[in-house]
Every structure is written in structure tokens, then in C-alpha cells.
Backbone as CSV, one residue per row, in Angstrom:
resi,resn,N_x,N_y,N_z,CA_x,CA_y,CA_z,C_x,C_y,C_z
1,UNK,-50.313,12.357,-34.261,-50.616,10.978,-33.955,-50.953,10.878,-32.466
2,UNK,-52.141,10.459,-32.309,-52.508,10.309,-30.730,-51.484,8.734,-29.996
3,UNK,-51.773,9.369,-28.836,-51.020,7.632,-27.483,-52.262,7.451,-26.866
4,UNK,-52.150,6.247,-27.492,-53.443,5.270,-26.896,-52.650,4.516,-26.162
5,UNK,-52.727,4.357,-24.226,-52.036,3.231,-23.349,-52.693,2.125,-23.626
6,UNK,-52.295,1.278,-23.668,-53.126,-0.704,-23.796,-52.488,-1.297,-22.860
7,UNK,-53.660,-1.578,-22.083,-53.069,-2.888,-20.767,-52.343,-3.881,-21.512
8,UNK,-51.072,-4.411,-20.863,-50.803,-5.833,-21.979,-51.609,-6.917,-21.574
9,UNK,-51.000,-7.599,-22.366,-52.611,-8.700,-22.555,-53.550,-8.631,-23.463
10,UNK,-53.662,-7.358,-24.315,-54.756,-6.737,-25.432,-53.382,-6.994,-26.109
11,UNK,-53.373,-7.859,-26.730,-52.603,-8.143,-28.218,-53.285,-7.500,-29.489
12,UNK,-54.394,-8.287,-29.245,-55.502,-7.760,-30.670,-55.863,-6.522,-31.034
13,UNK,-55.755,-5.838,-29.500,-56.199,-4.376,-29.700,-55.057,-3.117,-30.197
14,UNK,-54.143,-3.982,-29.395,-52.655,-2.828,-29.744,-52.626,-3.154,-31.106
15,UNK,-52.808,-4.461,-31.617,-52.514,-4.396,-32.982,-53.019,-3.657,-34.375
16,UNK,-54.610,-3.539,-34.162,-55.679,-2.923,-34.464,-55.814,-1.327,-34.391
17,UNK,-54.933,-0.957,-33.210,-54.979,0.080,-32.915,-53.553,0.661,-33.876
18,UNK,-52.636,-0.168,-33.884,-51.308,0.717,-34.766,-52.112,0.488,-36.091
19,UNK,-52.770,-0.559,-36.722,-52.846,-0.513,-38.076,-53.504,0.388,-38.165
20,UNK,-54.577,1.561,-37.449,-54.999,2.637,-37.981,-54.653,3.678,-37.717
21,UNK,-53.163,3.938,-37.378,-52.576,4.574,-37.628,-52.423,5.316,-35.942
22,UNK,-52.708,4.532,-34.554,-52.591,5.174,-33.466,-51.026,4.792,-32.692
23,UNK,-50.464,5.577,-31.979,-49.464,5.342,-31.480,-49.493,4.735,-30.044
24,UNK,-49.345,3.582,-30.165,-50.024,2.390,-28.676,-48.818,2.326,-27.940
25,UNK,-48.782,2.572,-26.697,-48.279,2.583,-25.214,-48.674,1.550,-24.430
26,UNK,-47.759,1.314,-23.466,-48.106,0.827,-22.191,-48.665,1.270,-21.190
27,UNK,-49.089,0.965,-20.265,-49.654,1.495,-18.915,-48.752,2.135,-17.569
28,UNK,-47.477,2.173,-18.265,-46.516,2.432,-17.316,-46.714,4.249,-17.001
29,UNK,-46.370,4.696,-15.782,-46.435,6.012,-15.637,-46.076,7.418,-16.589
30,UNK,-44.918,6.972,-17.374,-44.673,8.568,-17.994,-45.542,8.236,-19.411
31,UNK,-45.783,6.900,-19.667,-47.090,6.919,-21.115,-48.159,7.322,-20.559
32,UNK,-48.643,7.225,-19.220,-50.098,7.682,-19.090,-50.025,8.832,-19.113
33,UNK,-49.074,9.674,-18.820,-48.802,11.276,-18.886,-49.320,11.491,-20.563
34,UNK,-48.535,11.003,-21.018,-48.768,11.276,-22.668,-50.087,10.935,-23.189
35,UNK,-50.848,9.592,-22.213,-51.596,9.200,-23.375,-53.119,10.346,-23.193
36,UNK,-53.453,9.273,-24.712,-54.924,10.341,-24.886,-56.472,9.773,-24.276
37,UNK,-56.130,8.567,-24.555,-57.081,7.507,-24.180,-55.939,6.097,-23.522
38,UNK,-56.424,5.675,-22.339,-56.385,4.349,-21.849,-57.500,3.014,-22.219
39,UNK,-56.842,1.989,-22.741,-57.654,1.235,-22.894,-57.437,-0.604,-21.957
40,UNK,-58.170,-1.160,-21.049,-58.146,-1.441,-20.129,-58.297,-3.061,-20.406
41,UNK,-58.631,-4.347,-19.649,-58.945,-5.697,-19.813,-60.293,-5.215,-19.267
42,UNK,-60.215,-4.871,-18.123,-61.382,-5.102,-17.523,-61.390,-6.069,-16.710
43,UNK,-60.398,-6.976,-16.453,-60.134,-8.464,-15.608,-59.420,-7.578,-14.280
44,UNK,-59.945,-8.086,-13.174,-58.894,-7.073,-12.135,-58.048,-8.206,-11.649
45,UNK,-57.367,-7.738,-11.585,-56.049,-8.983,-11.010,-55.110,-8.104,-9.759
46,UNK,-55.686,-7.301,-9.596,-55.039,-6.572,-8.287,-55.699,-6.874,-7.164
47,UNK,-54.673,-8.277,-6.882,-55.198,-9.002,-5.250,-55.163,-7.883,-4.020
48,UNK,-54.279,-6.922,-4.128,-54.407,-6.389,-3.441,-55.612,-5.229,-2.881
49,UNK,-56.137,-4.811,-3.915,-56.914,-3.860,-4.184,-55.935,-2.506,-3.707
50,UNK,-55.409,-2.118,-4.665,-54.509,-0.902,-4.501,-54.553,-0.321,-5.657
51,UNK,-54.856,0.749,-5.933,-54.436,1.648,-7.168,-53.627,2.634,-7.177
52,UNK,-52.588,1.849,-8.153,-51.452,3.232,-8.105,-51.127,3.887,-9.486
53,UNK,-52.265,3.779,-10.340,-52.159,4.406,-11.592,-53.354,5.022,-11.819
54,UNK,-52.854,6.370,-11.935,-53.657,7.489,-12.229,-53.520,8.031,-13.519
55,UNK,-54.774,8.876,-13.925,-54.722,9.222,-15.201,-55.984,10.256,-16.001
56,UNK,-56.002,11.365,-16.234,-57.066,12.027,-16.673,-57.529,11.464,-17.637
57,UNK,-56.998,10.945,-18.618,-57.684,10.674,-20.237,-58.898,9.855,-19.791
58,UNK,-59.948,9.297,-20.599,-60.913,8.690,-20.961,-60.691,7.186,-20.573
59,UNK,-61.217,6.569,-19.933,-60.758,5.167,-19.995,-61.831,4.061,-20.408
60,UNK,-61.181,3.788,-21.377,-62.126,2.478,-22.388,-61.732,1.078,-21.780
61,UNK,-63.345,0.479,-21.391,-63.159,-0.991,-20.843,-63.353,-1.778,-22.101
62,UNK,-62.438,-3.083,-22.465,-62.526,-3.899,-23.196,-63.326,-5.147,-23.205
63,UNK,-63.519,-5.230,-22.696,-64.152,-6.292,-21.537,-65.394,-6.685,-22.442
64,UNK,-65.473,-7.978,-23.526,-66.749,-8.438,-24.126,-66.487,-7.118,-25.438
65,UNK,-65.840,-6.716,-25.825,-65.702,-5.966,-27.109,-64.659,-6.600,-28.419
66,UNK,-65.238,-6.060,-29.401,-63.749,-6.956,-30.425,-62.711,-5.845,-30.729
67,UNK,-61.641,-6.060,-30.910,-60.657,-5.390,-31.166,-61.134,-4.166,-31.974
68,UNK,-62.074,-4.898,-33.666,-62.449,-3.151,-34.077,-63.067,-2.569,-33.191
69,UNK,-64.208,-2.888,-32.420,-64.750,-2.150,-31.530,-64.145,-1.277,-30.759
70,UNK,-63.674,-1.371,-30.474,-62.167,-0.816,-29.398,-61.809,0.561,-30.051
71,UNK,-61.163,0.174,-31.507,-60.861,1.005,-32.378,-61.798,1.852,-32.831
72,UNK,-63.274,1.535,-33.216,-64.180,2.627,-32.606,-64.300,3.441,-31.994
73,UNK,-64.309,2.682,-30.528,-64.529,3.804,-29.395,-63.931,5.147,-29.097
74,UNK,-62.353,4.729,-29.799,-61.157,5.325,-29.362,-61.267,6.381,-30.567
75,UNK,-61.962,6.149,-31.807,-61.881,7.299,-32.924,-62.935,8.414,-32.467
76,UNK,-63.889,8.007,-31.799,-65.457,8.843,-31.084,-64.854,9.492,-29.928
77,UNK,-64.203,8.936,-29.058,-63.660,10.001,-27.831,-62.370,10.830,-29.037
78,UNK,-61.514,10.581,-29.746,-60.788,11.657,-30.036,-61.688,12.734,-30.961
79,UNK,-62.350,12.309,-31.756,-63.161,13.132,-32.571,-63.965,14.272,-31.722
């Protein structure tokens, strides 16, 4: 079973994403270790402009997509 991280705030997507069977995470540090794919808002809300989360996997922007879509993307990067 893959870890897909989901920014919170993607309700629709985490949800979408367990019903097909993916194991959905948070964005917190030791899930990004694990995960396979990150999947993002796309809204930046970091007034600061600081990034302190790093991460090799693939990162999928949500941003103007529908939840299946999402679930798409995420079956094409693991495949």
C-alpha cells in the first residue's frame, strides 16, 4: 500500500484517495520520509516565505483539479 502526504484542507482528496485503496498522510516530517507522492493546495499561505519541508517524492499540485483527478495523477506517477 503506497503513503500518499495530503496538505490538510484536501478533504475530498484524502477521501478519494483512501477509497482506492491509498494510505493518506499528513505533511508532517516523518510522513514525508515515508511518503510516495505529496499532494499539495497549491494556495501558499506561507507569509513568511520560508520552506521547511523537504521531500524527494513527486509533488502533485491540486490547484483547479477534482478529487478523481488527483487520484489519477497519483495512479500514473506510481505505475
Amino acid at each position: 500500500m503506497a503513503f500518499v502526504a495530503v496538505e490538510e484542507g484536501l478533504g475530498n482528496v484524502q477521501k478519494a484517495l483512501k477509497e482506492a485503496g491509498y494510505q493518506v498522510v499528513g505533511l508532517e516530517p516523518g510522513n514525508l520520509e515515508r511518503a510516495r507522492i505529496v499532494v499539495i493546495s497549491g494556495v501558499d499561505s506561507n507569509m513568511m516565505q520560508q520552506q521547511d519541508i523537504g521531500t524527494t517524492a513527486p509533488v502533485i499540485n491540486a490547484a483547479g483539479q477534482s478529487a478523481q483527478e488527483i487520484v489519477e495523477a497519483v495512479r500514473e506517477r506510481l505505475s
